[in-house]
Each structure stands twice: as C-alpha cells, then as structure tokens.
N, C-alpha and C positions, 0 to 999 in steps of 0.2 A: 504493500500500500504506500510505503515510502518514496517507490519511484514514480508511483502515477501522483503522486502529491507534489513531487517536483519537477516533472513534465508539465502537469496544468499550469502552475505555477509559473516555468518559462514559455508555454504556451500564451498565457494569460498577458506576459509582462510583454512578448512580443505583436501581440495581438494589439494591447495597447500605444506599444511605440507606432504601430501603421495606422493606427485613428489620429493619433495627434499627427501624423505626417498627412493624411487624408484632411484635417484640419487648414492645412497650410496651401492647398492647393486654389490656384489664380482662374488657372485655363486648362481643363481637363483634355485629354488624349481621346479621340475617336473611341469608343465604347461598340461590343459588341456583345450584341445579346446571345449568338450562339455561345459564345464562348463563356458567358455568365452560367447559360443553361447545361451545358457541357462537363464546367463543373460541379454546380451543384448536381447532377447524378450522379458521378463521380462519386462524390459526398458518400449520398444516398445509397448506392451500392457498395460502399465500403461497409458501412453498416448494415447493411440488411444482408449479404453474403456471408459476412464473418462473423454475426451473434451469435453468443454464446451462453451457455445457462453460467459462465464465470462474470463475475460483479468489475474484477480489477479488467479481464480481459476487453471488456464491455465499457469501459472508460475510459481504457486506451484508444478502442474504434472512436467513441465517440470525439477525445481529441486531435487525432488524426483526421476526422472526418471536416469538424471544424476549421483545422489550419487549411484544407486542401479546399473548402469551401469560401477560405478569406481571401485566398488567391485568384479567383473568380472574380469576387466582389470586388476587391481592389483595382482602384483606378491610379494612373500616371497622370503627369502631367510639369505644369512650371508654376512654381510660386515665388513667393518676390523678392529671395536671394540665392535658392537653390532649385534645380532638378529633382519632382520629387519618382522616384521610381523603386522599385523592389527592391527593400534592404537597404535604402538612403537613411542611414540614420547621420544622424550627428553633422558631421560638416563633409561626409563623403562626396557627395554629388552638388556641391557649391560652385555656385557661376564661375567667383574666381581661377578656380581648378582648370579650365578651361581655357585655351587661346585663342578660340575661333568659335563661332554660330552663323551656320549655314543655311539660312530659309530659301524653301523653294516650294513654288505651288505647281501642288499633281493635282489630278481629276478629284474633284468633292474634299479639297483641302490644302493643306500643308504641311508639309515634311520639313522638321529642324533637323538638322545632325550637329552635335556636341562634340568638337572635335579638339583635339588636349597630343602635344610630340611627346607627350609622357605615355599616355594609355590609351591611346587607339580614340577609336569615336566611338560613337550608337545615334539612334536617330528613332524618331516617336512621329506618330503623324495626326494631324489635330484638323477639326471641323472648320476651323476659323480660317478666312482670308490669310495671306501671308503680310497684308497691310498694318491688319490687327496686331498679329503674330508681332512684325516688326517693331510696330509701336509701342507693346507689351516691355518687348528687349531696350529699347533705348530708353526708357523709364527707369528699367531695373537690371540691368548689365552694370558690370564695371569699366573702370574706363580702362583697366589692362586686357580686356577680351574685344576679338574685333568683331562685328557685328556683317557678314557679307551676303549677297545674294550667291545663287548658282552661279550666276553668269561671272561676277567677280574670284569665286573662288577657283573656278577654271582657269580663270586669266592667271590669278596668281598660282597655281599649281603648275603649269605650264612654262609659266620664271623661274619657280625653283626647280623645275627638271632641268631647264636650260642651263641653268646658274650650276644644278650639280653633272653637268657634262662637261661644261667650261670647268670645273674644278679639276675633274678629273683628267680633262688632254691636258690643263697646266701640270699635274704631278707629273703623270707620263711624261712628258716632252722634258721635266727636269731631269728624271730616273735616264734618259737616253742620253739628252746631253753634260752627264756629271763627267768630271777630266779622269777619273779613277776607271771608269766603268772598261769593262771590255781587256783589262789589262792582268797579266799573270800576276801571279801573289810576287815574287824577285823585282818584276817591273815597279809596282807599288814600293817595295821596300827600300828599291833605289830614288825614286821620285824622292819619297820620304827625305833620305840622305841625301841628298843634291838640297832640299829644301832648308836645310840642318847646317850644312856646312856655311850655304847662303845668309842663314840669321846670324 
C-alpha cells in the first residue's frame, strides 16, 4: 500500500504542476478531438481489461489510467514568457532559451518553430493568423531572440550555408598552401636549422 500511496502522491503533484502550467496558457495549439477521444478509451480500456478482485492492483489501473487520460486532455500552447508544452516545468521551455521564432502560415493556420544552436527546434501549429501569432511574439519575446518569417529565415539559412563553405575553401586553401606541407620529415628538420642558425 506504500507504493501506490507514493505513486498517487507523484501522480497527484504532477498532475498539478500541468494545471498550473494549463493556467498560464495565452494562445492555445490547434486541438483535436480525435485524439482527446482516443485517449480517453485508452483510459477506459486500461481499466476495464485489467480489473481485478485486488484493491492495490485496482488503484494502480486507476492511476495509470488517469495520467494517460491527462495526456489527452492536455493542451500546448504560448504564454507570456514561456512555451508551455509537455513536461515545461520551471524555466525549461522559456522564450529566452531560444535564438530564433519562425512563423509561417499553412492551410487553416500557423506553424511557429522554436529554434535554439543548442537543442534543435520543434514547432506547434495554432488556429490563429500568423499576424496575431506575430503580434503575440513582439509583445512578449525578448529582445535577445529574433522574431523571422519563412521567407527570412530561408534567406538567412542560405548565408550561413554560404558563409560555412566560404569557411571551409578558406581552411582548405590554407592546409594546401602551408610552406611545410608536402615535404619529408629530414626536409622539415633542415628548414628548421637553416631557420636557427638565421636567428
């Protein structure tokens, strides 16, 4: 009985940390009812498959059933200093964290992607205009994250491919033309000493 009283328990305390983060939510992420109804069966078949005439066993289903049902229920979205998404607690998914915000409008919406040279990106896609969307961001972004469309962040991806090609023929062309290169280990050793005697 010890473990299911400390299962409910982090159960319970995590269940809470995603209401107060459900709390903080500005502009909610596109919702979809299948996948609300999808899992609550889910749910529901966990429990109705695996009851048992045991009491602890039976409290286990039932909190198993509940977290996999909160999953369902639980919505994304942007609030007005962070990302709030699965498992955002505390300051993990904070605008700051971020370099770049990429709005772009698809069919019946718009697509952000979060995009950070530390950890990759992800992207959520929302009901609203990407006007809104925008308008949202330059309210509540910081001024160290930059705020671009599709079409800009193409252009600049595009610079930095260019810029890291130009980096790389500059290494190369130095590695070809260094005065050492291409020369037997005795060759080098003499340079050396011609240069030694010279100082």
């Amino acid at each position: 009985m010890t473990d299911v009283t400390a299962t409910a328990l982090l159960s319970g305390g995590l269940l809470y940390l995603e209401w107060q983060q459900q709390r903080q939510l500005q502009i909610k992420t596109k919702s979809s009812w299948l996948k609300v109804l999808v899992v609550i069966v889910a749910a529901l078949l966990i429990v109705a498959l695996f009851w048992s005439g045991n009491t602890i066993s039976n409290l286990r289903l039932v909190i198993l059933a509940i977290l996999v049902a909160s999953v369902g229920l639980y919505r994304q979205g942007l609030g007005k200093t962070k990302v709030i998404t699965y498992g955002s607690v505390a300051h993990a998914s904070d605008y700051r964290r971020y370099d770049r915000v990429i709005t772009e409008t698809i069919k019946h919406g718009t697509m952000v992607t979060f995009w950070s040279k530390k950890g990759g990106s992800y992207s959520l896609m929302f009901d609203q205009s990407e006007a809104t969307i925008r308008e949202f961001f330059k309210e509540n972004l910081p001024q160290n994250v930059a705020l671009l469309t599709a079409e800009e962040w193409a252009v600049l991806e595009s610079r930095d491919a260019q810029d890291d090609r130009q980096r790389q023929a500059d290494m190369l062309a130095a590695i070809r033309n260094r005065p050492q290169r291409n020369r037997l280990p005795w060759q080098k050793q003499e340079r050396r000493s011609e240069a030694t005697r010279k100082g």
